[in-house]
Steps between C-alpha positions, in 0.01 A plus 500: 500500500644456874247452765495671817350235788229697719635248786806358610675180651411487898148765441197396694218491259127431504326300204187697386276278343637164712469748867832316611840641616877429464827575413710537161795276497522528084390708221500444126451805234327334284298158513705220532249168560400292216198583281351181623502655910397864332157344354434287778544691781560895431104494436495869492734537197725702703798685267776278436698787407526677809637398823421160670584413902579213633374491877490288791136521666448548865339258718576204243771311348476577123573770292326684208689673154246829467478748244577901648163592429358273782686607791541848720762560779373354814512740816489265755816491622438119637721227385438236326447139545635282243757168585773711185471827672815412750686303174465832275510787739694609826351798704122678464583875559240768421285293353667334238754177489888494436641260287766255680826674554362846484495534132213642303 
């Protein structure tokens, strides 16, 4: 069964349950981390057969791998701070981020 991601690569999003923001720069459409990460840090038991982000967190240097069901769009319109935004992404325009060379 093909899934359809609720979010896409460059989408400002908000974490629910973690209160922070940032920005998609991946997206996998299924789980694809090891059991081992899964049981020690996915505490929640979040679906590993639905869509999982990878996202670069504003205001830090780190990024997260979340599962769909813990993030919304984020309304903002603010752009983020992270040191990878400017090696992923070329312009912010209405609120969301362009992949180098204009391609998305």
């Amino acid at each position: 069964m093909d899934r359809i991601a609720r979010f896409f690569v460059g989408q400002l999003v908000h974490h629910q349950r973690f209160d922070y923001r940032g920005v998609i720069f991946d997206v996998d459409a299924t789980f694809e981390g090891t059991d081992e990460w899964y049981e020690t840090v996915a505490r929640s038991r979040p679906p590993k057969d639905q869509c999982w982000y990878h996202v670069l967190v504003d205001q830090a240097s780190h990024v997260t791998y979340v599962a769909e069901r813990h993030l919304e769009a984020d309304t903002s319109d603010s752009p983020i701070a992270h040191p990878l935004v400017t090696e992923l992404f070329g312009n912010f325009q209405q609120g969301r981020y362009t992949l180098k060379g204009g391609i998305q």
